[in-house]
C-alpha positions in Angstrom: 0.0 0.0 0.0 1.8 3.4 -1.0 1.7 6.3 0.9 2.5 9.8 0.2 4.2 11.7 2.6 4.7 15.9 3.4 7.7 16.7 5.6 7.5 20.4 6.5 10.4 22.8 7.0 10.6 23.1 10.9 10.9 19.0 10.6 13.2 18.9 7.9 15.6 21.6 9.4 15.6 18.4 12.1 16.1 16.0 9.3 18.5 13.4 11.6 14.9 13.3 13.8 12.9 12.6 10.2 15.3 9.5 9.4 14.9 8.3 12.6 11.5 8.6 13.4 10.0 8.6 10.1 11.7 7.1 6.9 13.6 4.3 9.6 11.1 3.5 12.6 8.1 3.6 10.5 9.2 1.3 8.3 7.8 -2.1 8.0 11.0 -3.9 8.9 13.6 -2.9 6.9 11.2 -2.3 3.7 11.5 1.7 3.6 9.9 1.4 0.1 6.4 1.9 -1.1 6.5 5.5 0.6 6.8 9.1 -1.5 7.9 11.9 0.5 7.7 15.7 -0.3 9.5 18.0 1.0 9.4 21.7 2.1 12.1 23.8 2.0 14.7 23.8 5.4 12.8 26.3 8.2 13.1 30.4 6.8 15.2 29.5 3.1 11.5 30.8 1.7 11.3 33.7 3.9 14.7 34.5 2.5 13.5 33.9 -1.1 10.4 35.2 -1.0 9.4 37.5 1.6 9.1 36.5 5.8 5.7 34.8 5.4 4.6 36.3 8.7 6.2 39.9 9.1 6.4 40.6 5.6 10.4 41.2 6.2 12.1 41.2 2.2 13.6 38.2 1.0 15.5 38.1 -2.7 12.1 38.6 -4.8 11.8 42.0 -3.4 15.1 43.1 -3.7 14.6 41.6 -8.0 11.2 43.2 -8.4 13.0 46.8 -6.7 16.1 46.1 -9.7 18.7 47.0 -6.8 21.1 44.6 -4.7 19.1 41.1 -5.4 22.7 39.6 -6.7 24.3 40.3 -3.4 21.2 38.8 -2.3 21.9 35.8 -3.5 25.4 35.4 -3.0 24.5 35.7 0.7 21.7 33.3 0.6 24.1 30.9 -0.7 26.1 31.4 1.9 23.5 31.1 4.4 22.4 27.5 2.3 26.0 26.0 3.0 25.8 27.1 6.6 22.9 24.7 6.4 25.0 21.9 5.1 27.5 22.0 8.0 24.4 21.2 10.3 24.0 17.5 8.6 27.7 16.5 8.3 27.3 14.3 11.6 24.6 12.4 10.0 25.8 11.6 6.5 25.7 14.7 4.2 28.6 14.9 1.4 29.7 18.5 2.3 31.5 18.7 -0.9 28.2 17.4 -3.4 26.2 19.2 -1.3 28.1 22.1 -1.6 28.8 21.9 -5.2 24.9 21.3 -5.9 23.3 24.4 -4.6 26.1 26.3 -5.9 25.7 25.2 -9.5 21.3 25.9 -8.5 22.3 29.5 -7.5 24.3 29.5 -10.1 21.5 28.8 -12.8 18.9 31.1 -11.0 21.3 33.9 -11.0 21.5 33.8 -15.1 18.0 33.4 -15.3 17.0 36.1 -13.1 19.9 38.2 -15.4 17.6 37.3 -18.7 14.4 38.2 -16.9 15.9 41.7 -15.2 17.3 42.2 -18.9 14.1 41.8 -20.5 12.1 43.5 -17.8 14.3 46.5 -18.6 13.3 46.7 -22.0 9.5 47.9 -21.8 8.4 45.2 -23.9 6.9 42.8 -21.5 4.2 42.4 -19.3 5.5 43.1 -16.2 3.6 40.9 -13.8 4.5 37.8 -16.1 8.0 38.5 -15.7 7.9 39.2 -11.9 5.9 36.0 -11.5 8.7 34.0 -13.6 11.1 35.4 -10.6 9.2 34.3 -8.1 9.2 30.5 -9.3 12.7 30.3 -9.9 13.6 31.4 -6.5 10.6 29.2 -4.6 12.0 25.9 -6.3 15.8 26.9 -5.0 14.4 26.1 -1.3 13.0 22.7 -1.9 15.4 21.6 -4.3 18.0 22.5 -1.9 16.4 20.3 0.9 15.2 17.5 -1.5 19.0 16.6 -2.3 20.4 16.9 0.6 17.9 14.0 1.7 18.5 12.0 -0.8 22.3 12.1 -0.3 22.2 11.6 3.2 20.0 8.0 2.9 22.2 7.1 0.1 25.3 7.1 2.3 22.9 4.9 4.7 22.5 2.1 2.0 18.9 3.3 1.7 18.4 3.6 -2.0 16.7 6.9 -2.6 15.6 9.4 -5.7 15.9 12.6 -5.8 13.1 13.7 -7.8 13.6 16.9 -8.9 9.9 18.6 -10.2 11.9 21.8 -10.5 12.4 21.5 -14.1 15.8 24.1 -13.7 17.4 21.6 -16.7 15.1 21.1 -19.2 12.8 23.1 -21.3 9.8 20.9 -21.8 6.4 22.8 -21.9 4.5 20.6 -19.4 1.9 21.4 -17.1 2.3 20.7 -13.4 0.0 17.7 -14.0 2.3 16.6 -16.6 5.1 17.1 -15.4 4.4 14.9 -12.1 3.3 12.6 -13.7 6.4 11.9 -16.0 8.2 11.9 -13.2 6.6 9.0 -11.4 5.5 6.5 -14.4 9.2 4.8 -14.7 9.2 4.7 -10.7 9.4 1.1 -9.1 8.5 2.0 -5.6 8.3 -0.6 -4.4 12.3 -1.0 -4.3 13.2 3.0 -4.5 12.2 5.7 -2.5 11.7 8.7 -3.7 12.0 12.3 -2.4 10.2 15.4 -4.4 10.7 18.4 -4.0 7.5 20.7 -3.1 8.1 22.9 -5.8 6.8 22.3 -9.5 7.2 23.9 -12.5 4.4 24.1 -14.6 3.3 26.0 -17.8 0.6 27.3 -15.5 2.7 28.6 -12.9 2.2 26.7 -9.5 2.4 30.2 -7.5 0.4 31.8 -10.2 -2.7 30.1 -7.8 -1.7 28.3 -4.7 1.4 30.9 -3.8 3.1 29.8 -0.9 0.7 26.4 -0.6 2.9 25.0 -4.0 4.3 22.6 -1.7 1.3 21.1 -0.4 -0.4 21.1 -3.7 2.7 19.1 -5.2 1.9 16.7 -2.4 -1.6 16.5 -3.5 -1.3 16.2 -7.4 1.4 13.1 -6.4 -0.9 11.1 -4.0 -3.8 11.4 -6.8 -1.4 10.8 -9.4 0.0 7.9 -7.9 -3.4 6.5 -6.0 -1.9 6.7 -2.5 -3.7 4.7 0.2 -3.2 7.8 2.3 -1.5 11.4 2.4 0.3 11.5 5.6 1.7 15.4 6.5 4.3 15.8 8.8 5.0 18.7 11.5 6.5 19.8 14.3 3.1 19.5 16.1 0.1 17.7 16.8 -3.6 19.0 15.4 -4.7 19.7 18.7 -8.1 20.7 20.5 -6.4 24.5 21.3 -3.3 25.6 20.9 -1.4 24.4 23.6 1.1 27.3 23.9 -2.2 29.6 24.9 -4.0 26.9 27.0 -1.2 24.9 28.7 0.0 21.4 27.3 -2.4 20.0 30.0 -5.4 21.2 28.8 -5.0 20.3 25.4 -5.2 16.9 23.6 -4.5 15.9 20.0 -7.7 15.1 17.8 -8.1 11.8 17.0 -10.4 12.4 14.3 -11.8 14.9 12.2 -13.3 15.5 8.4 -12.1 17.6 5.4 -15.2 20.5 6.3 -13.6 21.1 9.4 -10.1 21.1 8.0 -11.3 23.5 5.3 -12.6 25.8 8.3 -9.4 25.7 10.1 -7.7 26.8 7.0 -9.6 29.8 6.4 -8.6 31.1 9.8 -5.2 30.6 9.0 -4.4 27.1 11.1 -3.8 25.0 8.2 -3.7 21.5 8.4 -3.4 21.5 5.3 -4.5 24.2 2.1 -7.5 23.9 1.0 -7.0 23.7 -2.9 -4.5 21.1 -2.3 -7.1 19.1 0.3 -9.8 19.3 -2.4 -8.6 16.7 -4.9 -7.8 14.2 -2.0 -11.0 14.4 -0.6 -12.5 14.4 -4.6 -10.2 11.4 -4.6 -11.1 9.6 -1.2 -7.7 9.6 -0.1 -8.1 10.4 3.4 -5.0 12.9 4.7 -3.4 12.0 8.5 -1.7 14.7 10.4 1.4 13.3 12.5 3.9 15.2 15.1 7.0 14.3 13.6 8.7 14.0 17.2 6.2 11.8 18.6 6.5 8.9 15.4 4.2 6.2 17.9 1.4 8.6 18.2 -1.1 8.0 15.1 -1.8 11.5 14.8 -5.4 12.8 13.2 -7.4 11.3 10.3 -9.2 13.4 8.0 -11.8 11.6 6.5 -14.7 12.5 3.7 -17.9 11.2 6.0 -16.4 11.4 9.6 -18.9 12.8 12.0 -18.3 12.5 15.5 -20.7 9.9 17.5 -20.7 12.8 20.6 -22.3 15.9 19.8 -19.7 18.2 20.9 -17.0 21.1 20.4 -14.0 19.2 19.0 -11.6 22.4 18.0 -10.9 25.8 19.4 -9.0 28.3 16.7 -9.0 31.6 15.7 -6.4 34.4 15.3 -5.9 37.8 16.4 -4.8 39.2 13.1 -7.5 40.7 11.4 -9.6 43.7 10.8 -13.4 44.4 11.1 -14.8 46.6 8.6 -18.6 47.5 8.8 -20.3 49.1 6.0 -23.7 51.0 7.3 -26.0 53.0 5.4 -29.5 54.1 5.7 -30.4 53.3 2.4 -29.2 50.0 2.2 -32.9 48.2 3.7 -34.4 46.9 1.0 -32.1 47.6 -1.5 -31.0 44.7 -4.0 -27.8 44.7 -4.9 -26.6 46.2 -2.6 -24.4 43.5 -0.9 -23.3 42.6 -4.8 -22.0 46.3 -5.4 -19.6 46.4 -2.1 -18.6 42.5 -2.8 -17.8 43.3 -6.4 -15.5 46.5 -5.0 -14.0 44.1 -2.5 -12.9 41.9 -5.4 -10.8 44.5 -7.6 -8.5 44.4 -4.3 -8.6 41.2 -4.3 -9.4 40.4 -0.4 -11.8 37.3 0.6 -13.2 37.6 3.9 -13.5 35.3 6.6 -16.6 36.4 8.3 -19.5 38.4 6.9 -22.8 38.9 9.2 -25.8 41.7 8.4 -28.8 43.3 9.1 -30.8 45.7 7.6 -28.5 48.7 7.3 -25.2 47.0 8.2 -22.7 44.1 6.9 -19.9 43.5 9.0 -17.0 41.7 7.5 -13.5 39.8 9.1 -10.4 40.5 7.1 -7.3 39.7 7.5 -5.2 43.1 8.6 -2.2 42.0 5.8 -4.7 42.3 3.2 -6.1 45.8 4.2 -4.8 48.7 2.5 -5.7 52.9 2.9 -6.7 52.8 -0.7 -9.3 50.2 -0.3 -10.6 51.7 3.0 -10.5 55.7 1.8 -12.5 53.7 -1.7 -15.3 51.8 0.8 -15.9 55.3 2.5 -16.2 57.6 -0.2 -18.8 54.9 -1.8 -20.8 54.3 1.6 -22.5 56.5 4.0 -20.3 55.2 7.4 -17.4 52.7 7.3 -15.9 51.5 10.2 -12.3 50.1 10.5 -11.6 48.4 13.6 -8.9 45.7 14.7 -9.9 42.9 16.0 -9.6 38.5 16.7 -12.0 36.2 15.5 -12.2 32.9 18.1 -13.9 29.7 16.7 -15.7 26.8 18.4 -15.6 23.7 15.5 -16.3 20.2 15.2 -17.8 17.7 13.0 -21.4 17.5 15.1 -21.8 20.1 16.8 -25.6 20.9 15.9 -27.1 20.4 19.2 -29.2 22.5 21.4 -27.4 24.6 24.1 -24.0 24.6 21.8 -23.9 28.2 20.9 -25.3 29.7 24.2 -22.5 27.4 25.9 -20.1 29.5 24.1 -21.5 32.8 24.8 -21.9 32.3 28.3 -17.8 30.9 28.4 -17.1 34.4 27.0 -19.7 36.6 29.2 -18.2 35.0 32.4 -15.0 36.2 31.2 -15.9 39.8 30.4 -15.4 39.4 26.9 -17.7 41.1 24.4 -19.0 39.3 21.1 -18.7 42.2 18.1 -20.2 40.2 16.0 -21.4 36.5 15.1 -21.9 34.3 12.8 -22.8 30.5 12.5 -24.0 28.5 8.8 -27.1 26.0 8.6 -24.0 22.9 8.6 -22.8 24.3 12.3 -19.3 23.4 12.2 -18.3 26.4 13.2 -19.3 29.4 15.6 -17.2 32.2 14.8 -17.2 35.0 17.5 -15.6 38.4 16.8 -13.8 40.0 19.8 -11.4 42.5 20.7 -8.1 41.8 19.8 -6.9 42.0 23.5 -9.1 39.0 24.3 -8.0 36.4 22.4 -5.4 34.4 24.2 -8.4 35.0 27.6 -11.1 33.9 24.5 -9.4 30.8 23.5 -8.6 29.4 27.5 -12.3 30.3 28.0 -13.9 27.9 25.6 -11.4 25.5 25.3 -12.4 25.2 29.3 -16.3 25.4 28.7 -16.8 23.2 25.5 -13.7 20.9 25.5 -13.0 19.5 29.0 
């Protein structure tokens, strides 16, 4: 039975741990075949590529897209790559192949990002095509990187690894990511190799074009359909667990044994990913059911996702939410009544290209939860020259979720958790499939927020 595996960067930068607990102790016996891992790039290479995912810090796209200093960029990136190298020396890594491989990769992306920067110069060209071109030749660098360092290391262990590089840096085929993967794979015996991916593909599409910085998890996806995986098992440095345990104490919080893709596509759209939603959807299309594991606890079986699971308690199962976003309420007088209404500020919303998380109204008023990164004082100073009052405000969104929790007494639970805390709902909103109650709070009362419920509606 194959299985398709996603290690992700903070495990991989703990590769030694992965070989132990993963490629070697999970094996059946000695038999480490019949597996297909994927890999993410070593913990911050694609902050330093791209830009700090979080904090929005520049990485070597920037630096290109500005035209000033992104060589120097690079040469210290490298630099910063073979520091990387030294940390894997004690468990197998050829210093010098390593070495001499993401060289030669900087190397290549270097002369293409010359061309492009050339071309760009020129006035000929659609910018954003160019810029776009950058920004996939500097992603696949990362997982590259990581991919053959894998490889190398389980070679020198007699374990008789592939690197299979999706990256297409050395040919010039015109395949789509679909294509391309599957080329990759046909002439694959897996049951006596084992191969290792790298989460970046290139693709006449362009893989960032969509997914951004979910490629890797998409390349993981496309494989396990491609390849009919019994399951898609991702890796990380932690368990999917019933509240985040650095808010509510590892005490108070327990791993979820069990969950299904609706709930997985909730957590996702509050930015707790366990895994992104347009790579889950072709599993679940599929029926390949994903597990999440904690790389560091290997004996642990981590959380099934599953099409039809629906849990035989009726009960909160999750509590999520983030304190990084912005409330923005539309009011105007006019608005009762008025169809279309919601259509005209939706359709304005769109041209910046924002999706919200939470939208609630009543008859003068929609309230909508954004995240603050996406909000910009042209789209605000737009909304309130179009609408009678606008109101920006910042703000946290807390979530109760589980798979059945459509029972009387589960959403006045939650509000009662939060009014013995003295903590205000802003707003509210819940869907006829009650997965998920979605409070809106002030910021400040989050971390209080999250301890709350996880106390009231998951002890």
């Amino acid at each position: 039975m194959l299985t398709v595996h996603k290690i992700g960067g903070t495990s991989m930068t703990k590769f030694g741990e992965v070989v132990e607990n993963i490629v070697i102790r999970q094996a059946e016996g000695e038999n480490y075949y019949n597996r297909i891992f994927v890999v993410s790039a070593y913990s911050n290479v694609t902050n330093w590529l791209l830009e700090h995912k979080k904090t929005g810090e520049p990485g070597v796209y920037e630096l290109f897209e500005k035209g000033n200093g992104f060589v120097e960029a690079l040469a210290d990136l490298l630099q910063k790559l073979v520091a990387i190298n030294r940390t894997f020396e004690s468990i197998g890594l050829d210093q010098r192949l390593a070495d001499a491989f993401i060289t030669d990769r900087i190397k290549q992306s270097k002369n293409y990002l010359d061309s492009l920067s050339e071309v760009l110069a020129s006035g000929y060209v659609n910018k954003s095509n160019i810029l776009l071109a950058a920004r996939e030749i500097l992603a696949s660098i990362g997982e590259a990187h990581s991919a053959f360092n894998s490889v190398n290391i389980l070679q020198n262990r007699g374990i008789n690894a592939h690197f299979t590089d999706l990256c297409g840096f050395n040919d010039s085929e015109y395949l789509t990511i679909d294509e391309r993967i599957h080329k990759a794979f046909r002439d694959i015996d897996t049951s006596k190799t084992l191969p290792f991916a790298t989460g970046y593909t290139k693709g006449t599409e362009g893989i960032m074009r969509e997914f951004d910085r979910g490629y890797s998890e998409v390349t993981f996806s496309k494989i396990a359909v491609e390849t009919k995986a019994a399951e898609a098992v991702i890796h990380k440095e932690y368990h999917l667990s019933s509240a985040d345990p650095n808010i509510v104490g590892v005490e108070h919080s327990r791993p979820v044994g069990q969950t299904n893709y609706n709930v997985a596509d909730q957590l996702a759209d509050i930015g707790m990913e366990a895994i992104h939603p347009k790579a889950s959807k072709p599993l679940e299309l599929s029926g390949i059911n994903i597990r999440i594991k904690n790389t560091f606890e290997p004996d642990h079986p981590g959380t099934l996702i599953t099409r039809d699971y629906r849990g035989e308690e009726a009960k909160v199962e999750i509590i999520s939410g983030t304190d990084q976003v912005v409330a923005l309420e539309i009011h105007d007088p006019l608005m009762v009544g008025q169809v279309g209404f919601d259509l005209k500020m939706m359709q304005l919303i769109e041209r910046y290209n924002i999706s919200y998380i939470l939208k609630a109204t009543n008859a003068n008023s929609i309230t909508m939860v954004v995240w603050e990164k996406d909000i910009s004082g042209e789209l605000v100073a737009e909304l309130k020259q179009t609408y009678y009052e606008v109101t920006e405000k910042q703000a946290a969104l807390v979530c109760a979720l589980g798979t059945n929790i459509a029972r009387p007494g589960s959403l006045a639970a939650a509000t009662t958790a939060l009014h013995l805390t003295n903590i205000n709902i802003e707003a509210v909103s819940q869907s006829l499939k009650q997965v998920n109650m979605q409070f809106v709070i002030g910021r400040n009362d989050y971390k209080n927020a999250v301890i709350a419920l996880n106390s009231a509606l998951c002890g």
